[in-house]
Structures are given as C-alpha cells and as structure tokens.
C-alpha positions in Angstrom: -9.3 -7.4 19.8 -10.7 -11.3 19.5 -12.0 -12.3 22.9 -13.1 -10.7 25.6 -13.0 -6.9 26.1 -13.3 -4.8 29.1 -14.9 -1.3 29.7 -13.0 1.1 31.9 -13.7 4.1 34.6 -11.8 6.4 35.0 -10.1 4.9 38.4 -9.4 1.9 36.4 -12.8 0.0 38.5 -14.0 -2.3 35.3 -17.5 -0.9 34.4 -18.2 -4.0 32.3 -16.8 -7.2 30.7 -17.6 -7.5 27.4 -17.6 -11.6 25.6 -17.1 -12.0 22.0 -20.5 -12.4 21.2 -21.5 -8.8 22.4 -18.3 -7.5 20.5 -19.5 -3.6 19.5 -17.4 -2.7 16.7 -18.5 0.9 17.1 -17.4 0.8 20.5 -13.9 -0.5 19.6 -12.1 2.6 20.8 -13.6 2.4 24.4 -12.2 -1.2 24.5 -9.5 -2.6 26.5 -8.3 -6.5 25.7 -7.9 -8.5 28.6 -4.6 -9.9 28.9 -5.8 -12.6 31.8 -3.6 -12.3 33.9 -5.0 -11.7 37.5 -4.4 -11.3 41.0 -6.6 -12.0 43.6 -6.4 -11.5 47.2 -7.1 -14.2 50.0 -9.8 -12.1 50.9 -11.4 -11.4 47.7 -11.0 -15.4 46.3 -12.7 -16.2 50.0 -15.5 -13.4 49.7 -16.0 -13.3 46.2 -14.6 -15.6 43.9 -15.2 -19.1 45.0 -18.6 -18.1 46.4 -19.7 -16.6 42.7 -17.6 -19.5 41.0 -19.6 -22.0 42.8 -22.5 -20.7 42.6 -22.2 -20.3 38.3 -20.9 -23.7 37.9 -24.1 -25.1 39.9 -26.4 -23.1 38.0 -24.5 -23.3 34.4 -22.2 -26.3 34.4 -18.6 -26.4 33.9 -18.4 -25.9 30.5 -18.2 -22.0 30.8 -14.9 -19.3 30.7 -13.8 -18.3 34.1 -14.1 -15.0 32.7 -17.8 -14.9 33.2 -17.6 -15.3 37.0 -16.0 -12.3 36.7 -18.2 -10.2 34.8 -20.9 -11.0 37.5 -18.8 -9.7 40.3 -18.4 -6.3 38.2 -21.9 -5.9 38.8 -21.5 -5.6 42.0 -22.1 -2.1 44.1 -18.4 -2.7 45.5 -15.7 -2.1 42.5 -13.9 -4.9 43.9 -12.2 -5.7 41.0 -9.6 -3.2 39.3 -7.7 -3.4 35.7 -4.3 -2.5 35.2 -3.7 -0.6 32.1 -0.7 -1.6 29.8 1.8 1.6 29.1 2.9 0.3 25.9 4.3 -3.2 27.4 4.7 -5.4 24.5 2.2 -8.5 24.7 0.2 -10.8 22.6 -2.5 -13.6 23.1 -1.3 -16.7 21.3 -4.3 -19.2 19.8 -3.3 -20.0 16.6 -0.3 -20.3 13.8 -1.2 -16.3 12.9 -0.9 -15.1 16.3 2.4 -16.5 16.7 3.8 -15.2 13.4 1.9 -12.0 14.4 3.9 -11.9 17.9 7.4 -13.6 16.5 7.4 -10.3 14.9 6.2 -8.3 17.5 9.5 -9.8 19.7 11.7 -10.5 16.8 15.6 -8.8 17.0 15.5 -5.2 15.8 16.9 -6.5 12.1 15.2 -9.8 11.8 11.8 -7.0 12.4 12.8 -4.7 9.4 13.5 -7.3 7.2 10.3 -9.3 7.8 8.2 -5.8 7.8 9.5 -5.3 4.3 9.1 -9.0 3.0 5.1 -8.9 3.8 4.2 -6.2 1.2 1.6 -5.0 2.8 -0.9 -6.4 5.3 -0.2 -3.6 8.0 -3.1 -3.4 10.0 -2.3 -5.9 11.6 0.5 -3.3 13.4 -2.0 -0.5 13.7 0.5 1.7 15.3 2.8 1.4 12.4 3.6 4.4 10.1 3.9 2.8 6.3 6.4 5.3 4.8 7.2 2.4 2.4 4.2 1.7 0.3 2.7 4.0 -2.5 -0.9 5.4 -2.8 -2.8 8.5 -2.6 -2.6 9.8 0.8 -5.8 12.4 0.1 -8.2 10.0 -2.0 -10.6 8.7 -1.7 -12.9 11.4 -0.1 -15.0 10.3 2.7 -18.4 10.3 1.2 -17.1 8.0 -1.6 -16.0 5.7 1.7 -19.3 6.2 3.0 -20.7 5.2 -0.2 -18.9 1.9 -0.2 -19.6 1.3 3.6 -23.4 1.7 3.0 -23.2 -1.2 0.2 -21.3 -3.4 2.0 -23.6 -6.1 2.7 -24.3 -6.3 -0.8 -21.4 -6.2 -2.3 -20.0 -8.7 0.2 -22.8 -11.3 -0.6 -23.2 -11.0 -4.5 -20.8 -12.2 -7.3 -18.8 -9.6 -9.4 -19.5 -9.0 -13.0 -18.0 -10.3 -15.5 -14.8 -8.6 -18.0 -17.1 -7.1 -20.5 -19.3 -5.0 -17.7 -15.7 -4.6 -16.0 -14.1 -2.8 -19.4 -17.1 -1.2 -19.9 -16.8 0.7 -16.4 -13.2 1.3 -16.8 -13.9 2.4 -20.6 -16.0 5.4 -18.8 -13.6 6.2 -16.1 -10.8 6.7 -18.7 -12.4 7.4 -22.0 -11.0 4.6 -23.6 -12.7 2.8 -26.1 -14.1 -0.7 -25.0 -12.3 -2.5 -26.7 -8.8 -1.0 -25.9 -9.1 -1.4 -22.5 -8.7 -4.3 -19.9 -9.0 -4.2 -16.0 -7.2 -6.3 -13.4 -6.8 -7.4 -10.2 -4.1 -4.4 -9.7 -1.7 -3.7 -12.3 0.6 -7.0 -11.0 -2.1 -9.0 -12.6 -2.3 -7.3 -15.6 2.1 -6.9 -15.8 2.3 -10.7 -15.6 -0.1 -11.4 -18.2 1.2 -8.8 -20.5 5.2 -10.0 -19.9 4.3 -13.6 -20.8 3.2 -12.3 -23.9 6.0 -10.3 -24.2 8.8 -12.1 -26.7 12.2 -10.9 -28.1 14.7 -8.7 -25.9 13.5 -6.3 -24.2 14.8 -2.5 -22.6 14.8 -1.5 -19.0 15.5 1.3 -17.3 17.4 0.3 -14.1 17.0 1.1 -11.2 13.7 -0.1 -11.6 9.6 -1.3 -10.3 11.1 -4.9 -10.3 7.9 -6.5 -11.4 8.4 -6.2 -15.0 12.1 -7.6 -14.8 11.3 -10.3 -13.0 8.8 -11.8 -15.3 11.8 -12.0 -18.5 13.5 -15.0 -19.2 17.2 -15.5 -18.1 19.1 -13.3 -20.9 15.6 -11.6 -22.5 16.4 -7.9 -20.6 18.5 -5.5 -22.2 19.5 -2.6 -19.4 19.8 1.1 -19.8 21.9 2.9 -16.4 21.6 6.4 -16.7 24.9 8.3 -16.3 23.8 11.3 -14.2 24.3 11.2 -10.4 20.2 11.8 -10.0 19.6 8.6 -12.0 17.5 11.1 -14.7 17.5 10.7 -18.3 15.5 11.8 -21.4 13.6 10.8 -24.5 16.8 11.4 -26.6 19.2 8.7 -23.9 16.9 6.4 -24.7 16.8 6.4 -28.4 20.8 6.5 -28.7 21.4 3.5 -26.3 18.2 1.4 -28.2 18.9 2.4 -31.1 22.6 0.5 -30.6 21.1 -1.8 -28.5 18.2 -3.3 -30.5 14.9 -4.1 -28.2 11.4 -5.9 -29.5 10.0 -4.3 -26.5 10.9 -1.3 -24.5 9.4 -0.7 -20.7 9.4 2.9 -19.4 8.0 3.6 -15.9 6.9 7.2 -16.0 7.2 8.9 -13.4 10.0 6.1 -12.4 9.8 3.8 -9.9 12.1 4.6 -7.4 14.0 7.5 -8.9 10.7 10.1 -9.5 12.3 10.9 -12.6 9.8 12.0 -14.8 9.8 12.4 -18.7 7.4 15.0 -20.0 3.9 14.3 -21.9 6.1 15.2 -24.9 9.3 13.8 -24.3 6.8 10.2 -24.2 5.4 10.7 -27.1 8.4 11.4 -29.1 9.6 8.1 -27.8 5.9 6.8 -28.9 6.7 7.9 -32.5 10.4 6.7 -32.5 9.2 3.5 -31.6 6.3 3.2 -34.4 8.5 4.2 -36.9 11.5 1.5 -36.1 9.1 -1.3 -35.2 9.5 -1.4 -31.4 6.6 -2.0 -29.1 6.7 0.9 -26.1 5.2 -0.1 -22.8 4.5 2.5 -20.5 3.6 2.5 -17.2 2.2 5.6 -15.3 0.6 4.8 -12.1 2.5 7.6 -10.6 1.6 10.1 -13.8 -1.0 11.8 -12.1 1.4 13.3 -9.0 3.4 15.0 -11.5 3.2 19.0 -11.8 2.2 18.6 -15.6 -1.5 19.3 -16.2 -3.0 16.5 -18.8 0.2 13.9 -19.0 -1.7 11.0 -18.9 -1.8 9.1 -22.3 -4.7 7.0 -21.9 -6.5 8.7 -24.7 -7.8 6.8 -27.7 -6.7 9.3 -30.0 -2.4 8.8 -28.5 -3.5 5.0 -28.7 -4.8 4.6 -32.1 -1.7 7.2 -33.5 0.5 4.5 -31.8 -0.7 0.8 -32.2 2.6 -0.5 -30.6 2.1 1.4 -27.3 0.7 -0.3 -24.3 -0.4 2.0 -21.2 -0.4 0.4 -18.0 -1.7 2.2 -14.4 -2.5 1.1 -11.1 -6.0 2.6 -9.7 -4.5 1.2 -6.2 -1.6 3.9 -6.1 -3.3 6.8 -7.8 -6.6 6.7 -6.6 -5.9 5.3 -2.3 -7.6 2.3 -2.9 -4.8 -0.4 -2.7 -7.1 -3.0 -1.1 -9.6 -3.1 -4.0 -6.6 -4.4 -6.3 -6.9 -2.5 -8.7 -5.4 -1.8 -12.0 -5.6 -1.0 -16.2 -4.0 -1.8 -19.1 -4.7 -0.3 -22.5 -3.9 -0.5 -26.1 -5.3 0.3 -29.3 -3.8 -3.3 -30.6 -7.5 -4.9 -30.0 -6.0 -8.6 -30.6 -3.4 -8.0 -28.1 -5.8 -7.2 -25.6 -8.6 -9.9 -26.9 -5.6 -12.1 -26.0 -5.1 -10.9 -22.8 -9.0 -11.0 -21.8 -8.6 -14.4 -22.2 -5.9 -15.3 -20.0 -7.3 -13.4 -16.5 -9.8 -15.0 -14.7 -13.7 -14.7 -15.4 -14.0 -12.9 -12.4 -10.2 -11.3 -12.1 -11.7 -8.5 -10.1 -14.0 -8.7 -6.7 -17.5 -6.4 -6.3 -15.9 -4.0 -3.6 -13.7 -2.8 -6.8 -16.2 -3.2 -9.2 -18.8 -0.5 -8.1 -15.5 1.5 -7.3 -15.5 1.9 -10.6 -19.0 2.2 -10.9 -18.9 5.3 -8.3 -15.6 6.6 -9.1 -16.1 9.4 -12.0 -19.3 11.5 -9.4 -15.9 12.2 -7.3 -13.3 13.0 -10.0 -13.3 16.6 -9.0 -12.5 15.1 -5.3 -9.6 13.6 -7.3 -8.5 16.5 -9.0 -8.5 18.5 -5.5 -6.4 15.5 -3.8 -4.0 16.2 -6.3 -3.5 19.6 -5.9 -3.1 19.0 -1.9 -0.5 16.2 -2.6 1.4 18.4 -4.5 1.8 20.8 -2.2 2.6 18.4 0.7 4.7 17.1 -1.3 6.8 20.3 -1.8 7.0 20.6 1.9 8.0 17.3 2.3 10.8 17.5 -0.5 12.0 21.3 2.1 12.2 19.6 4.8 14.2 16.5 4.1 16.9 18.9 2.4 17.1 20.3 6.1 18.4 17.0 7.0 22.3 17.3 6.7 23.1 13.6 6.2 20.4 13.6 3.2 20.8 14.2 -0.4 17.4 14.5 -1.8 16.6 13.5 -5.5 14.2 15.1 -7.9 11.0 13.8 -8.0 7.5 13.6 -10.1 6.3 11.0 -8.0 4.6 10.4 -4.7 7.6 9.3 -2.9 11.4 10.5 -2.4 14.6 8.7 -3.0 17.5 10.0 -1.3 21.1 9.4 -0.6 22.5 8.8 2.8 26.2 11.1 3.6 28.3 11.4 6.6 28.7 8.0 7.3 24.8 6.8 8.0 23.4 3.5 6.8 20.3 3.1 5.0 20.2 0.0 7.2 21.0 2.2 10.3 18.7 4.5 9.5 15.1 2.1 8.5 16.2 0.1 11.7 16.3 3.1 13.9 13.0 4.5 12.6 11.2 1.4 12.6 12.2 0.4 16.5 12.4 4.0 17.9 9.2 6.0 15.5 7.0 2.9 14.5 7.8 4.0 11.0 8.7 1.9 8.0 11.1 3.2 5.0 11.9 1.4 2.1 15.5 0.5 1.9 17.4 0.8 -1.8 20.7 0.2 -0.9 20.7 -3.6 -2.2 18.4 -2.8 -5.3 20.8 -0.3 -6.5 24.0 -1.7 -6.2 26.6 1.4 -6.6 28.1 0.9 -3.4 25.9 4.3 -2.3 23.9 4.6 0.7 19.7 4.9 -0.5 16.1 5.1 0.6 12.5 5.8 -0.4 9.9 7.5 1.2 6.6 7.8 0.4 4.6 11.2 0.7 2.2 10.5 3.3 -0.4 13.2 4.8 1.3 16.8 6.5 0.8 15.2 10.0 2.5 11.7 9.2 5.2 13.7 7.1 5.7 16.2 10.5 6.4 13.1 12.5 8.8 11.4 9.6 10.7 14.5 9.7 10.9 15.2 13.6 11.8 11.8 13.9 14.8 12.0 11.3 15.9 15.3 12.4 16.4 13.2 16.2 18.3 10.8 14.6 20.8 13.3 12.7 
C-alpha cells in the first residue's frame, strides 16, 4: 500500500485520492491502491484534464505527480472520474529491487513459487492472502489485551535501547522459575542452539528425522544417528539407551515433542533418560518448544529442582512457538551447569534481544492463565484437526504431541503434487518432508492453525482428493 491510495463509493465514483503523506493506517481497509493506469476520453482530457493540468502547473510548478490533478477533479460536483476495481488480477508496482523480488514471485512458475515460498522462512506478510500451514506457533496466544499492551508501548519501546543479559535472565528467571543463574535468553532458540552446538565437542546422538538446526551446526563425521524402526517414526526412553549405549555419544539431543514426527516421550520416560545419562557420563540436551501442546499436565522440565538432580541436562524452548510471538525472537536455554551457561552469556551479544521482546517478558506471567486457556483450546482444535485429515482417503495421519501433523501420502499423490496444488489453487502453504526423509515415502507437515484456517485446509484437501 506505498503511494497513493484511493477512497471508493459504492458506484466505483472515487470519493477521494489519498497521497502518501496523508496515508491513514486506521483507514487501511477502506483503501484501494492505484494501479495508474487510466483512460481518458477526448472529451474529458479537453474539458477536464488539460484545463486543471494547466492550471496546477502555473500555480505549483512542474515538479508535482500527475496524480494531484486528479485528486482536484474528484472534488468536483460531477463524478467524472470512475475506478475500476481489480477482481483478483494479479499486479504489482515495481520501484525498487524488493518489489521485483516481491512480484518475481508473485508471477513465478507454479514450482519455482513453492520452492521459493519455503526457502524464505518466514516473512509472509508480505503475501497477506497467504495461509502459513508451514510454520509453528501458538495459533490462540497471545490474548488480545496482552497485544494491546504492547501496541500502547510502542513508541517507547521502539525508541529506547534494550536491557542488558543480567535484567534479560532475571525476567526469564520469573517467567520460568529458574534460578538466575541457570538460565540464559536469546534472540529465539536458533541463537541460543548455535551457541550451545559450538560448545558442543565429542560425537554426538540424533534422532532422525529431525529440527535440522542442531545437525547442521556438527562437524563433518561428529553426528551419530538413531532411525526408529516403527512405521510412525516413534520410539521410547528404553530405544534410546540400547542403540547409545552400543553406540557411544558425549552428547545426546532429544527434541520432545519431535520435530516433525509429534512423537512424544512422556515427563517420565525423559527423565529416566536424564538419570541414564548422569549415571554413564553423557550430557542430554533436550529441546521442548513444542512440550506445552502435549496432553500431559506439568511435562515441562524447566524446574531447578530436575536441573540441579541432573547437571549434564540442558533445556532448551522457543518462546516464539509456544507462546505466538515468533517476531519477538524469542527463546531459552537452561542448565544447572552455571559455567556452561557463564560461558554462553559471553558469547551472545550485549544486547542479543530487542525491547519489543524484553517487556514481553516483563508482561508475560499477568496472562499465564490466558496461556493455560490457549492450550486447552489448541488441544481440542487440534483433535478435530487430527478427525478430519483421517477422512482424507489418500492420507495416513501420524501420532502427534505437537502442534502440527505429519502424514503420509497413498494412492499415488505427490507431496509435491499436493503443496503445489494448495499453494496455487487455496493460497495455502504446507511443508513438504518428502526430501528430508529420504524412505522413498510420500510426506508432509501441517501445522495446527485456528478452527476457521483448519476448515478451509481441510475443504480444500478434501477438493483435491
């Protein structure tokens, strides 16, 4: 919407032109962008035009946007000019090198479009009529009055310098009830993973498929893979100690609920893997950031008392995917091994975190019972989700803990086929597995988005079938 912006009546006379300048962003929705393309009669350039365009360049110079002669006519008793509306016509303006890579898209071939889509990891308002069924967070939190909140210190926030880690810690300290001192916050939890991984020495255990940020930070030959053996890629405590304990690890990474598979290990099944690896020397990294959609009541183990009972265990969560606030970047990392995370301190930035997230945190524990009440209305949405894809005949839905869905494609349909048609067709983006997993099987992932944007996922799918 940069430029100049036009007002509509109902019979499409233009009730105003709007300039930059006079840009109302709390009109935005009574907004049309002008395209500038016109046509004008004989009659009307004769009558109207070259008179008023005359008349403005004697009075104002050259130096002015055509436009303006315009917007005088439209204040005219006679509606002489008219707009014609766009019916979903694709079209963009082109001034600068992020206009064109916004429109190369916009035109690109119906392949070259999915694959670009997923290569930008995120940025999507840029496509406002895009439905992200690909990227991970809270589709019922935050609460509005939290957004208000942040809305009404906006100005502040957007002119004033962040705090420093100490204050940072100390905030995230009280949102988790972590000690101080076994806590350290990040600009999202990829901040924090990279820091931790370059610390990181000796082999270490994954669980594949895998959240391919942790892999990808190891050194050629440093990663040691567990595959699960069951068709629902699910596995337990116990599969893990038999294949590391013949296949020795320094380190061991465990995404809990996993990332993309759901599968979940219980609170207890994690901390029998917490005490396996105390007792044969192996440091356990978990990361829950998707802990909190599970059905089981209290699984987090960001508790000082599980920390300091388990020096060698490292918690890692992403406040971006839990809580809805991906563009704060946001993320934690604890442990009760207080040089390991001295260490750490050091190596992010001074200011590793901006103001909008810091008085997030500062807000964030007055609406935990918001949180708890998103939950419970994710859960259930996710249950209906989770029905209605098992409708789908060419589906074959997996378990999940998580706030997304991995399933297999049957009877022949593509996981390329299928995000493609989607994409073009609905507007809506699924995340396509099929090359991460490698079994010669057909997969996706979908996220669990709001009962409205899950109704049209489904109607759409069920169009396709």
């Amino acid at each position: 919407m940069d430029g100049t912006v036009v007002k509509l009546g109902e019979d499409d006379s233009i009730l105003s032109f709007i300039p930059s300048k006079n840009f109302d962003f709390r009109d935005i929705k009574e907004y049309y962008k002008t395209v500038n393309i016109y046509k004008f009669s004989k009659n009307f350039s004769k009558k109207y035009y070259v008179p008023f365009l005359e008349a403005y360049s004697s009075a104002l110079g050259n130096n002015e946007y055509y436009e303006q002669v315009l917007r005088v006519i439209t204040l005219l008793d006679d509606p002489c000019i008219r707009a014609k509306r766009l019916t979903g016509q694709k079209w963009y303006e082109i001034d600068d090198v992020q206009d064109l890579d916004i429109a190369s898209l916009l035109f690109a071939e119906d392949d070259e479009k999915v694959a670009s889509l997923q290569k930008r990891y995120g940025g999507y308002w840029r496509y406002p009529k895009l439905l992200d069924f690909c990227y991970l967070v809270n589709p019922f939190y935050p609460p509005q009055k939290l957004v208000e909140e942040m809305k009404a210190n906006f100005e502040t926030l957007l002119r004033q310098y962040p705090s420093g880690m100490q204050v940072n810690s100390l905030l995230a300290s009280k949102n988790f009830d972590v000690a101080q001192e076994h806590i350290l916050v990040g600009n999202g939890a990829s901040e924090l993973i990279k820091a931790l991984m370059e610390h990181t020495t000796g082999k270490i255990g994954f669980i594949r498929p895998t959240f391919e940020e942790y892999p990808n930070r190891c050194k050629e030959g440093q990663d040691v893979v567990f595959h699960p053996a069951y068709p629902d890629f699910s596995y337990t405590a116990q599969d893990l100690i038999d294949w590391f304990s013949s296949h020795p690890v320094q380190t061991l990474v465990v995404i809990n609920p996993d990332n993309p598979t759901g599968n979940y290990l219980p609170k207890a099944e994690v901390l029998r893997l917490a005490d396996w690896a105390e007792q044969t020397g192996i440091k356990l990294l978990v990361d829950e950031s998707f802990v909190d959609f599970s059905d089981e009541q209290d699984a987090t183990l960001l508790d000082d008392d599980i920390l300091s009972a388990h020096p060698s265990l490292t918690v890692v969560k992403s406040i971006s995917k839990s809580y809805g606030v991906p563009g704060a970047r946001l993320g934690i990392l604890a442990s009760a091994n207080e040089v390991m995370i001295a260490a750490l301190k050091k190596d992010v930035a001074i200011w590793d975190i901006n103001s909008f997230g810091e008085f997030y945190m500062q807000i964030a524990s007055k609406y935990q019972k918001d949180y708890l009440s998103a939950l419970e209305r994710f859960r259930v949405a996710r249950a209906e989700l989770v029905k209605g894809l098992k409708k789908i005949p060419y589906l074959r839905v997996l378990p999940t803990q998580a706030n997304y869905v991995m399933c297999e494609l049957k009877n022949g349909v593509t996981a390329q086929q299928l995000t493609r048609a989607l994409l073009i067709k609905y507007a809506i983006l699924i995340k396509n597995l099929t090359p991460k997993i490698g079994d010669g099987k057909e997969y996706v992932r979908i996220a669990v988005r709001s009962d409205e944007d899950n109704t049209k996922l489904l109607n759409a799918m069920r169009e396709i079938a």
